[in-house]
N, CA, C and O of each residue as an XYZ file, in Angstrom:
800
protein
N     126.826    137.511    125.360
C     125.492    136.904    125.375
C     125.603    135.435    125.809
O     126.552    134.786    125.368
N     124.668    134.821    126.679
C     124.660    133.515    127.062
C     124.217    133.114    126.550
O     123.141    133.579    126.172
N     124.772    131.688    126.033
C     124.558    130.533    124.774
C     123.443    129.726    125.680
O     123.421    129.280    126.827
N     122.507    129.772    124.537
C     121.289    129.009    124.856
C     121.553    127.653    125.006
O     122.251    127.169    124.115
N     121.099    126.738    126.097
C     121.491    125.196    125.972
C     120.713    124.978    125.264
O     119.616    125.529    125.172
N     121.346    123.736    124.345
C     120.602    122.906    123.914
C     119.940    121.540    123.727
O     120.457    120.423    123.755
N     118.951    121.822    123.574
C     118.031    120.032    123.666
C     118.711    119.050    123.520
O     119.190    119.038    122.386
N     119.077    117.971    124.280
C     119.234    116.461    123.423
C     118.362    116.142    122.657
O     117.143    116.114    122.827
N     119.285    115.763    121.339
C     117.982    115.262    120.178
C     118.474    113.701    119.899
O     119.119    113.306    120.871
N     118.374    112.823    118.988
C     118.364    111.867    119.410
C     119.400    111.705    117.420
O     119.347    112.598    116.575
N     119.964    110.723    117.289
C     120.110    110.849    115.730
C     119.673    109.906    115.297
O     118.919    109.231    115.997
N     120.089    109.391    113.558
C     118.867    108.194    113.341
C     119.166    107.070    113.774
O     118.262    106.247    113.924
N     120.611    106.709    114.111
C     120.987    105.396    114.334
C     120.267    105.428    115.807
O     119.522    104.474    116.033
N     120.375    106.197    116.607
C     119.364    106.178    118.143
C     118.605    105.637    118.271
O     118.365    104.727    119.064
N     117.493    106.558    116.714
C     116.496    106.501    116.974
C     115.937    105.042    116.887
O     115.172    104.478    117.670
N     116.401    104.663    115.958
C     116.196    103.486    115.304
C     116.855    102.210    115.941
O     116.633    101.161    115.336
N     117.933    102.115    117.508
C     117.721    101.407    118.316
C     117.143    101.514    118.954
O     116.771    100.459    119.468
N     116.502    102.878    119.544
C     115.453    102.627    120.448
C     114.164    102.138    120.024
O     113.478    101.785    120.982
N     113.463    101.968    118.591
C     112.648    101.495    118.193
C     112.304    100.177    118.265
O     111.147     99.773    118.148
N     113.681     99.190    118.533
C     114.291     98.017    118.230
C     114.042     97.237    119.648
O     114.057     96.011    119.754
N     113.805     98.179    120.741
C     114.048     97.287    122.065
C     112.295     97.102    122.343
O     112.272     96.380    123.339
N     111.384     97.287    122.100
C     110.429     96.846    122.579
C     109.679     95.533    121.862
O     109.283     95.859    120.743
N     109.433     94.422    122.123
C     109.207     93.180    121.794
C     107.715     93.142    121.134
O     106.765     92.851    121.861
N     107.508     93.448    119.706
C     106.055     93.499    119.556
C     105.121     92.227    119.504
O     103.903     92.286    119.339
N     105.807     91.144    119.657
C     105.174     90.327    120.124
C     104.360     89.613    121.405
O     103.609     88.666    121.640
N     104.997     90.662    122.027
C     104.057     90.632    123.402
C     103.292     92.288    123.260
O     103.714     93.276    122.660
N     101.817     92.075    124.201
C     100.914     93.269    123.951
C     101.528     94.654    124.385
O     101.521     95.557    123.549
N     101.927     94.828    125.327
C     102.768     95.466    125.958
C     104.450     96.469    124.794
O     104.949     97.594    124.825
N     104.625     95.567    124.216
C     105.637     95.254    123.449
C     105.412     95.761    122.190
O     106.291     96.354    121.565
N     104.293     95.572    121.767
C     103.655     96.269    120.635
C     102.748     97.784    120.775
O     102.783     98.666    119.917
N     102.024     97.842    121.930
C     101.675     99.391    122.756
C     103.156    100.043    122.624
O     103.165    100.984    121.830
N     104.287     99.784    123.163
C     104.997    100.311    123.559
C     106.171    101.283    122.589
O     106.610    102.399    122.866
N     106.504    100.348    121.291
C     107.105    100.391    119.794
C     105.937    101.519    119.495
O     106.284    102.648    119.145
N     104.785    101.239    119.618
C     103.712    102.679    118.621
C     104.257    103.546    119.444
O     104.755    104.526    118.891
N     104.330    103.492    120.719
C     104.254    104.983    121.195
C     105.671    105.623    121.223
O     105.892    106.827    121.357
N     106.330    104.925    121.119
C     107.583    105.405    120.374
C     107.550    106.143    119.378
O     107.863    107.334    119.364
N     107.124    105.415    118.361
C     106.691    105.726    117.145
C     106.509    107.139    117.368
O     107.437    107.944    117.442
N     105.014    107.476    117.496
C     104.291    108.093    117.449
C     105.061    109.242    118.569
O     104.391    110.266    118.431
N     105.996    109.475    119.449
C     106.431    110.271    119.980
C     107.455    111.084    118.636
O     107.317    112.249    118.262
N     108.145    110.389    118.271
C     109.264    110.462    117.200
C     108.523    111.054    115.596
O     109.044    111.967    114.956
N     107.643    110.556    115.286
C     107.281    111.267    114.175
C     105.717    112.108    114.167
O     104.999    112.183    113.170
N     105.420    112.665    115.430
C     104.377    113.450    115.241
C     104.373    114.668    116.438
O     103.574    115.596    116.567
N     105.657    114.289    117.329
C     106.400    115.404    118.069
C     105.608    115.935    119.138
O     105.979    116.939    119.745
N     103.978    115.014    119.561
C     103.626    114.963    120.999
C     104.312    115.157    122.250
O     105.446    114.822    122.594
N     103.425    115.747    122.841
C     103.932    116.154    124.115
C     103.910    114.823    125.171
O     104.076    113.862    124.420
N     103.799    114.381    126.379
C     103.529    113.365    126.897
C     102.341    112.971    127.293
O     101.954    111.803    127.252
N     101.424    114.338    127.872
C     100.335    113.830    128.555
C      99.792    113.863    126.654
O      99.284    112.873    126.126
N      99.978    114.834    126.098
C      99.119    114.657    124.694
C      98.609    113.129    123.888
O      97.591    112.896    123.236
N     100.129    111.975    124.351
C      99.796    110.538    123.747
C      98.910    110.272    125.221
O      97.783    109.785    125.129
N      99.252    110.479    126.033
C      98.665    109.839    127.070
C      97.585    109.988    127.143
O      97.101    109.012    127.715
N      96.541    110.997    126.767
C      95.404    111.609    127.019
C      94.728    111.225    125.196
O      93.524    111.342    124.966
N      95.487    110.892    124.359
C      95.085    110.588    122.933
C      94.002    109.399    123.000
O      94.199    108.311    123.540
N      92.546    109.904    122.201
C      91.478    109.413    122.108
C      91.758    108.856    120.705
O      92.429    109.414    119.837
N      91.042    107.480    120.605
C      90.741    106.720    118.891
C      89.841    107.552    118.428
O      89.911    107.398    117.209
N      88.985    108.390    118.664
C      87.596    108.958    118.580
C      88.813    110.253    118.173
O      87.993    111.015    117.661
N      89.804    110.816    118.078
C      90.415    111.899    117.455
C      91.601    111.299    116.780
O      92.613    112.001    116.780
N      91.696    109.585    115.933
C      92.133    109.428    114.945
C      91.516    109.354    113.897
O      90.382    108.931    114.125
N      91.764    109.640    112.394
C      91.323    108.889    111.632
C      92.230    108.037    110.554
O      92.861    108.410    109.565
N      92.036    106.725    111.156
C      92.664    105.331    110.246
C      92.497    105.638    108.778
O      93.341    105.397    107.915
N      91.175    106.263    108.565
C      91.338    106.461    106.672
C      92.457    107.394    106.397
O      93.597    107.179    105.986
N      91.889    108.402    106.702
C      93.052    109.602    106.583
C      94.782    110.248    107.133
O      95.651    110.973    106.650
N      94.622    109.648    108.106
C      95.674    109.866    108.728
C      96.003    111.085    109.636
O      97.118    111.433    110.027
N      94.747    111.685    109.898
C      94.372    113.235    110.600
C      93.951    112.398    112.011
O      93.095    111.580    112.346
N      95.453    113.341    112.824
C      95.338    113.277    114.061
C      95.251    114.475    114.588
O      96.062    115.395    114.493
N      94.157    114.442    115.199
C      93.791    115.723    116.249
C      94.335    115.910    117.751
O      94.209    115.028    118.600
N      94.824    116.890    117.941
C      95.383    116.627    119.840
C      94.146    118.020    119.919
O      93.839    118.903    119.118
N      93.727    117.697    121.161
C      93.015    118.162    121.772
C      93.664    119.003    123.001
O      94.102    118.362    123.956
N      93.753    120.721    123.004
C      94.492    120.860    124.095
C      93.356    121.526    124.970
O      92.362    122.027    124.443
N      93.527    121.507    126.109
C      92.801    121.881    127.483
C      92.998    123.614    127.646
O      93.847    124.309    127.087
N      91.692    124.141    128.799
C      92.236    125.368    129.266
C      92.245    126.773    127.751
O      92.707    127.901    127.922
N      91.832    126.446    126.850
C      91.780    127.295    126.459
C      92.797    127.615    125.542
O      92.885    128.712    124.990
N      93.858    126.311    125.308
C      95.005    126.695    124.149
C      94.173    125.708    123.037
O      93.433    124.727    123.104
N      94.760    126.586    121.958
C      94.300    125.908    120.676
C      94.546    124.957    120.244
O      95.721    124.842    119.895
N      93.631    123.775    120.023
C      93.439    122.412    119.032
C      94.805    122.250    118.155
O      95.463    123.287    118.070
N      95.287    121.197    117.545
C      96.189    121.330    116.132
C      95.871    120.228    115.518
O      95.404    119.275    116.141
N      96.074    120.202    114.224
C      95.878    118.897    113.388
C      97.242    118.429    113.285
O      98.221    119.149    113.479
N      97.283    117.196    112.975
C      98.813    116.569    112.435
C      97.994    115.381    111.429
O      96.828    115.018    111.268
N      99.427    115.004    110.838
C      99.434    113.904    109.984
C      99.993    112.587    110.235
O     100.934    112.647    111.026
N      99.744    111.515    109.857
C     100.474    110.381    110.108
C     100.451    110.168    108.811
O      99.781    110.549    107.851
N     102.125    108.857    109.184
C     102.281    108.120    107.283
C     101.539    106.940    107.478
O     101.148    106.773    108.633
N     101.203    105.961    106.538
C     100.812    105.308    106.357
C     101.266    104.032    107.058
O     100.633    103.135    107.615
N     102.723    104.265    106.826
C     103.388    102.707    108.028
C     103.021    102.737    109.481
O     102.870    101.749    110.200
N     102.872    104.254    109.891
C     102.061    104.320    111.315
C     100.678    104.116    111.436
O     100.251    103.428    112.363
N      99.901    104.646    110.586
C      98.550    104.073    110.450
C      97.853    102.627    110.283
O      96.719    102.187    110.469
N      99.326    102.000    109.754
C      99.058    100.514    109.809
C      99.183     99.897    111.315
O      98.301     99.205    111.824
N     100.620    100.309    112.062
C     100.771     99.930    113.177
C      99.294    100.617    113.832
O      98.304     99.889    113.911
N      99.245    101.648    114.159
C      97.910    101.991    114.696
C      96.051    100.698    114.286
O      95.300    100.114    115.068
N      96.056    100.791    112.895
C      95.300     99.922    113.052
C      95.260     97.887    113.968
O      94.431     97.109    114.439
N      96.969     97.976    113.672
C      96.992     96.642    114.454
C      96.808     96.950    115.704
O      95.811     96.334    116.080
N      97.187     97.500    116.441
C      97.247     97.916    117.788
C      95.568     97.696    118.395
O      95.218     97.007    119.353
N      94.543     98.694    117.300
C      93.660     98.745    117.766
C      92.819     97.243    117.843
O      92.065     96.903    118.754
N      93.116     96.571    116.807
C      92.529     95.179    116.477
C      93.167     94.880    118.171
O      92.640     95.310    119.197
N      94.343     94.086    118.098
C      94.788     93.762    119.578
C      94.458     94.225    120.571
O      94.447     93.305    121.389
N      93.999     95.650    121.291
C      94.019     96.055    122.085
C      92.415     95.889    122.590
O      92.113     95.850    123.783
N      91.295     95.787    121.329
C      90.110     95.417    122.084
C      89.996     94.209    121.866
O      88.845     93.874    122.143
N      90.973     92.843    121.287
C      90.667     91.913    121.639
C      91.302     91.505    123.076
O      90.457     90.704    123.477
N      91.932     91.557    123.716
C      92.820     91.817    124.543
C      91.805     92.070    125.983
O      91.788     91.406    127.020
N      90.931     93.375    125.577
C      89.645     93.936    126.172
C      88.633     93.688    126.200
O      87.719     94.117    126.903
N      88.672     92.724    125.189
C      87.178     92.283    124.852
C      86.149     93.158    124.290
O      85.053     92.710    123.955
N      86.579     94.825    124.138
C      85.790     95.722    123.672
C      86.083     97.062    123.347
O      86.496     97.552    124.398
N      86.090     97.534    122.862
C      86.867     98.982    121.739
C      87.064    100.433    123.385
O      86.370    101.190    124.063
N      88.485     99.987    123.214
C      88.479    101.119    124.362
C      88.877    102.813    124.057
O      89.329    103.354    123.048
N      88.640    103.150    124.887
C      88.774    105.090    124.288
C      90.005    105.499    123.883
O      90.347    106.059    122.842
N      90.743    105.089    125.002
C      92.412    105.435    124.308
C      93.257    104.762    123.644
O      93.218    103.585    123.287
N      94.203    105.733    123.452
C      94.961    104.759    122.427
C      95.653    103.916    123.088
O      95.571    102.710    122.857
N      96.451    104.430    124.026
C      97.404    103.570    125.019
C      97.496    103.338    125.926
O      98.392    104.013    126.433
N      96.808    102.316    126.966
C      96.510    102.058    128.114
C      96.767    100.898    128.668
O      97.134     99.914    128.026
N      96.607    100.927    129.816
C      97.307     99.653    130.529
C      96.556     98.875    130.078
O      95.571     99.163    129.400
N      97.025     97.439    130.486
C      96.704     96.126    129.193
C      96.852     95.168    130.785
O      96.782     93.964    130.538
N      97.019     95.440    132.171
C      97.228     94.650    133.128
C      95.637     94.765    133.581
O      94.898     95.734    133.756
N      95.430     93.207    133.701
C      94.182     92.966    134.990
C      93.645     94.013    135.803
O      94.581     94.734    136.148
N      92.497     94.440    136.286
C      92.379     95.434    137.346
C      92.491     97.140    136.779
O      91.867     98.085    137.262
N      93.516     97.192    135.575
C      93.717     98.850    135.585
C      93.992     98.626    133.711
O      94.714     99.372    133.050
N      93.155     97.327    133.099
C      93.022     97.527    131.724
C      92.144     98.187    131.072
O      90.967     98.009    131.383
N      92.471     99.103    130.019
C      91.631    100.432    129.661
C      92.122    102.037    130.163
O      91.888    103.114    129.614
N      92.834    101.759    131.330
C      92.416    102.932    131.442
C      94.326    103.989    130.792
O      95.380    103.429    130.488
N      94.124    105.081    130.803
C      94.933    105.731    129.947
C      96.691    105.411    130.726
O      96.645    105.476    131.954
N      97.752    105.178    130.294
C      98.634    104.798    130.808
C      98.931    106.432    131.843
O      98.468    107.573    131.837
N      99.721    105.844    132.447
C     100.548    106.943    133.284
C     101.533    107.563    132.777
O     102.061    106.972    131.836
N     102.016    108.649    133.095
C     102.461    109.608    132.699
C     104.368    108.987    132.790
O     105.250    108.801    131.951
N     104.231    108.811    134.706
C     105.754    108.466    135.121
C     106.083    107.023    134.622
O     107.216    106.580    134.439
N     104.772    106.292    134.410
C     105.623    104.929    133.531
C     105.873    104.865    132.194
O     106.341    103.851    131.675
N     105.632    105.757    131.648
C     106.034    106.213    130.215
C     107.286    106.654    130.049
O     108.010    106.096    129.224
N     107.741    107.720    130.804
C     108.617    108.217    130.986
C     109.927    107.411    131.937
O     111.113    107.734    131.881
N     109.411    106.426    132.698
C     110.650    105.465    132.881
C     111.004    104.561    132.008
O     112.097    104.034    131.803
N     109.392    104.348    131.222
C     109.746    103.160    129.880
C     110.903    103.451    129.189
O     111.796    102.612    129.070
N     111.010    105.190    128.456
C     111.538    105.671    127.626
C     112.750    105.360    127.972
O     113.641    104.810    127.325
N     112.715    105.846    129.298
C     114.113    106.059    129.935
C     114.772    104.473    129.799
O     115.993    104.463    129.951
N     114.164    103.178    129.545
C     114.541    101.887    130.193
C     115.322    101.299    128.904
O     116.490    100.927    128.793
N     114.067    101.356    127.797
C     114.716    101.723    126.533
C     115.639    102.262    125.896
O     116.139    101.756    124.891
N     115.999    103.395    126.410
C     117.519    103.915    125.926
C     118.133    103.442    126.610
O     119.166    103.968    126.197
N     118.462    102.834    127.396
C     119.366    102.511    128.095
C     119.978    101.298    127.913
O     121.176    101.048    128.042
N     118.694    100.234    127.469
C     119.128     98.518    126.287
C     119.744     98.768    125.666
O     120.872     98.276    125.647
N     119.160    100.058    124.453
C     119.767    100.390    123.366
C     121.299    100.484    123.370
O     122.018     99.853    122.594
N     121.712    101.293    124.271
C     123.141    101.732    124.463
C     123.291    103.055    124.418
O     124.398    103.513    124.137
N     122.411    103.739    124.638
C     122.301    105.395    124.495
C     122.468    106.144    125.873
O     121.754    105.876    126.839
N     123.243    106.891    125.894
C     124.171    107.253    127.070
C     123.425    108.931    127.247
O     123.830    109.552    128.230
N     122.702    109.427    126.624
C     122.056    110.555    126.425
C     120.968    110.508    127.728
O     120.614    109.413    128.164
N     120.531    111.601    128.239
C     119.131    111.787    129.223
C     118.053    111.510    127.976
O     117.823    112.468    127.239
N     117.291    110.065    127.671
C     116.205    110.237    127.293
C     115.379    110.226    127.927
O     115.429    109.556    128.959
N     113.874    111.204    127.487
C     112.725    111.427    127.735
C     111.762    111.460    126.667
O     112.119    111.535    125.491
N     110.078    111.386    127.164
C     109.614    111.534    125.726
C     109.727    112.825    125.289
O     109.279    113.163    124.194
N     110.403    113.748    126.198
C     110.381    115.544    125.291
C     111.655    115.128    124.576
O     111.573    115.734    123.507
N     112.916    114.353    124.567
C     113.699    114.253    123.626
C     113.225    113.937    122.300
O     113.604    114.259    121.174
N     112.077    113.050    122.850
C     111.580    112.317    121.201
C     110.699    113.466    120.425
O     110.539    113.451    119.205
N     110.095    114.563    121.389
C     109.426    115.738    120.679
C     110.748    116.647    120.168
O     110.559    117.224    119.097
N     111.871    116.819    120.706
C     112.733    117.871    120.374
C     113.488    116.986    119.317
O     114.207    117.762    118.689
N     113.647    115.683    118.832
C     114.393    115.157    117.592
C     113.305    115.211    116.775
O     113.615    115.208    115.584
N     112.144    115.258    117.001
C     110.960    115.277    115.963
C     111.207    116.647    115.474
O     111.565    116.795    114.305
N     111.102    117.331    115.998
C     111.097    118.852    115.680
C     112.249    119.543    114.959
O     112.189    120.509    114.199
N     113.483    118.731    115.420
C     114.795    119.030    114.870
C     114.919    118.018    113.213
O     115.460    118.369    112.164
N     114.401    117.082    113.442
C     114.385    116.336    111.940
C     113.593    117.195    111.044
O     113.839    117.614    109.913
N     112.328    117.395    112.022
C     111.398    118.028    110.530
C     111.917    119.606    110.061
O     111.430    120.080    109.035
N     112.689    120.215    110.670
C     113.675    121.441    110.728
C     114.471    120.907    109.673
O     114.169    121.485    108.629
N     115.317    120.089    109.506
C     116.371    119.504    108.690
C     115.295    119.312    107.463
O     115.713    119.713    106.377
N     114.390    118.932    107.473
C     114.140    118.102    106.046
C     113.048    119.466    105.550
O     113.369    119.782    104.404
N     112.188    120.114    105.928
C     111.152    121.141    105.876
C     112.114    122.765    105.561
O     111.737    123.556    104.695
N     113.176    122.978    106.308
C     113.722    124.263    106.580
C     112.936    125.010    106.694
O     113.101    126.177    106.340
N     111.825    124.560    107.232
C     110.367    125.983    107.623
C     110.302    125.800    108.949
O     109.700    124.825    109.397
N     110.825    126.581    109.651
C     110.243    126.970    111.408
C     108.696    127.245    111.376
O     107.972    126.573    112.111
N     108.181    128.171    110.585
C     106.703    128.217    110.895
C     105.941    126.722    110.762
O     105.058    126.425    111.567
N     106.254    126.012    109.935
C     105.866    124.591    110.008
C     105.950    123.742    111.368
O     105.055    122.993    111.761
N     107.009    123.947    111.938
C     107.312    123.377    112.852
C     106.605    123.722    114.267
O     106.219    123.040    115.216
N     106.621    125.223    113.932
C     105.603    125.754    114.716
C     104.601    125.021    115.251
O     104.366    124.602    116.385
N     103.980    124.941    114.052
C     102.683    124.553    113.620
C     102.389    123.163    113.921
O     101.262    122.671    113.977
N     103.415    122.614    114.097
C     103.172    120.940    113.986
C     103.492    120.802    115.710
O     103.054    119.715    116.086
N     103.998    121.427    116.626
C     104.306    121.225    117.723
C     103.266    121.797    118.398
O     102.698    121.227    119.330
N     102.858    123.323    117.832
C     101.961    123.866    118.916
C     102.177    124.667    120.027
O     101.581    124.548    121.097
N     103.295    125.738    119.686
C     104.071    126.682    120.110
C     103.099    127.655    119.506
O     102.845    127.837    118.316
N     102.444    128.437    120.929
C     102.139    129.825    120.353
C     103.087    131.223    119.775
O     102.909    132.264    119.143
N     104.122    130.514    120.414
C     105.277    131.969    120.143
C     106.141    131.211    119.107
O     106.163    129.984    119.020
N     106.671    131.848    118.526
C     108.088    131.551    117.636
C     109.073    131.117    118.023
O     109.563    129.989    117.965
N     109.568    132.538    118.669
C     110.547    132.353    119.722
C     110.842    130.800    119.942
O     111.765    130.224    119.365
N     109.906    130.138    120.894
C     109.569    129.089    121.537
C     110.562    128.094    120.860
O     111.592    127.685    121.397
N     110.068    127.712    119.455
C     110.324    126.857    118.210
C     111.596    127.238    117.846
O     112.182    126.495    117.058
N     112.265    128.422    118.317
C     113.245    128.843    117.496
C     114.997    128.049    117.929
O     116.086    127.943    117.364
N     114.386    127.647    119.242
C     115.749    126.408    119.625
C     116.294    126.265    118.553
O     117.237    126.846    118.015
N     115.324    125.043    118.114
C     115.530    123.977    117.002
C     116.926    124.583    115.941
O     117.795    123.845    115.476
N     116.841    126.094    115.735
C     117.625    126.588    114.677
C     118.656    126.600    115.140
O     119.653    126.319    114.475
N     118.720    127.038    116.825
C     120.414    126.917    117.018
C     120.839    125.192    117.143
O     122.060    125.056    117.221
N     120.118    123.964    117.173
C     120.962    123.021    117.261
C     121.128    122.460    115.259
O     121.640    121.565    114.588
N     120.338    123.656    115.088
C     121.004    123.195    113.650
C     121.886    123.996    112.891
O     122.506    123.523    111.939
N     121.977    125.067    113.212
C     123.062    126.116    113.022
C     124.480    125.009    113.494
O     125.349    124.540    112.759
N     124.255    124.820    115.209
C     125.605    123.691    115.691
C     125.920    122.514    114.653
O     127.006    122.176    114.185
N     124.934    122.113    114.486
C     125.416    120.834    113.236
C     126.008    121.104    111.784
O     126.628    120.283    111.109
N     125.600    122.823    111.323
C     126.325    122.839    110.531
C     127.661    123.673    110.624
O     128.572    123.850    109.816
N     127.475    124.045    111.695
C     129.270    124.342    111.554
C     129.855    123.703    112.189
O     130.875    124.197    112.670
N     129.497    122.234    112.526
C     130.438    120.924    112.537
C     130.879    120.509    111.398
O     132.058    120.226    111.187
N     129.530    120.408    110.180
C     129.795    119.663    109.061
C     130.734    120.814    108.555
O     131.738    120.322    108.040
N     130.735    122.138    108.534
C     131.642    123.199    107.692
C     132.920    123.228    108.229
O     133.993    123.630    107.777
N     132.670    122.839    109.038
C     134.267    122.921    109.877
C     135.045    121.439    109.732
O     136.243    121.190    109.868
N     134.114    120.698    109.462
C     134.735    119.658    108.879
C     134.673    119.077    107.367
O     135.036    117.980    106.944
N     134.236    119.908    106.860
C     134.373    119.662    105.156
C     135.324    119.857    104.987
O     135.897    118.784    105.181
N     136.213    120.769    104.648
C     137.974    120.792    103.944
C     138.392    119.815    104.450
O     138.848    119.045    103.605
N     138.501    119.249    106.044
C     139.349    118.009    105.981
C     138.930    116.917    105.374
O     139.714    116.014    105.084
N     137.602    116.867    105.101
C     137.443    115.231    104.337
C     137.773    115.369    103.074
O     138.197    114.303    102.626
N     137.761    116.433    102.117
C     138.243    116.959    101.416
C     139.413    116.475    100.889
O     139.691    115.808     99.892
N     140.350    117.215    102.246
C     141.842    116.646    102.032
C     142.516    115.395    102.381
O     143.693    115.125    102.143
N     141.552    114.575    103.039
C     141.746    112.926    103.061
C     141.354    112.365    101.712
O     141.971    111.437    101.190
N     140.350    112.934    101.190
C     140.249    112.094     99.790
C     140.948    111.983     98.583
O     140.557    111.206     97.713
């Protein structure tokens, strides 16, 4: 049987330099850290942040709606609270910035093309620009940041139907990657338990 490849996922020390390279003190800089964010712990697709309306957050609650096209089904998600904070700053900045409450969440912030929803391929070179400061030698993309989302919440949940559910996989199957790169991780750690074992 041919061994399924598997996803690059990202681990926490990664993750957590790539969080590190965008400057939130510039506007740009602070857009850029959320959508990180928000790739990494809510396991969006790309056009999904890209196409993400304020009008399908809610800041009280933390119920984020993706809206899918064509006839596939809606999903709810959750945000924590440390993202809901960044989200509310963002939004303060982003219509002062605008001068007026714009539709999306993340959009260009340059003269001439401010407001409107970022692009798809500059997202995806961002990501790419970012791992690369960091020191991360891996192909990142934002589907890496959906496939470590998916693989963390696998690790901490041990429910695939959850995961399902939170990604938006009509099939199982689909979702069921995730199990072989965690099956691989643990018969690293099993295969390496007796020796730490016998170093101690």
């Amino acid at each position: 049987m041919r061994q399924k490849k598997l996803p690059n996922v990202l681990s926490e020390e990664e993750q957590k330099r790539l969080l590190e390279q965008p400057n939130p003190r510039y506007v740009t800089g602070q857009r850029n850290h959320l959508l990180l964010k928000i790739f990494l712990d809510a396991g969006l697709r790309l056009s999904e942040a890209t196409g993400l309306k304020w009008k399908n957050i809610s800041l009280m609650t933390g119920q984020l709606k993706v809206v899918e096209g064509k006839g596939a089904k809606d999903r709810i998600l959750w945000l924590a609270e440390e993202n809901l904070e960044l989200l509310k700053s963002w939004k303060q900045r982003q219509a002062l910035e605008a001068k007026e409450n714009l539709n999306y969440v993340f959009t260009a912030m340059s003269k001439g093309t401010l407001g409107n929803k970022l692009d798809n391929r500059y997202v995806q070179d961002m990501v790419k620009r970012y791992a690369k400061k960091a020191g991360i030698s891996k192909n990142v993309s934002p589907h890496t940041c959906r496939h470590t989302f998916a693989t963390d919440m696998l690790r901490k949940t041990k429910n695939i139907r959850m995961v399902q559910r939170a990604l938006g996989h009509n099939q199982l199957n689909t979702t069921m990657i995730y199990t072989y790169i965690y099956d691989s991780e643990l018969k690293v750690q099993m295969k390496n338990f007796r020796e730490k074992n016998k170093e101690e």
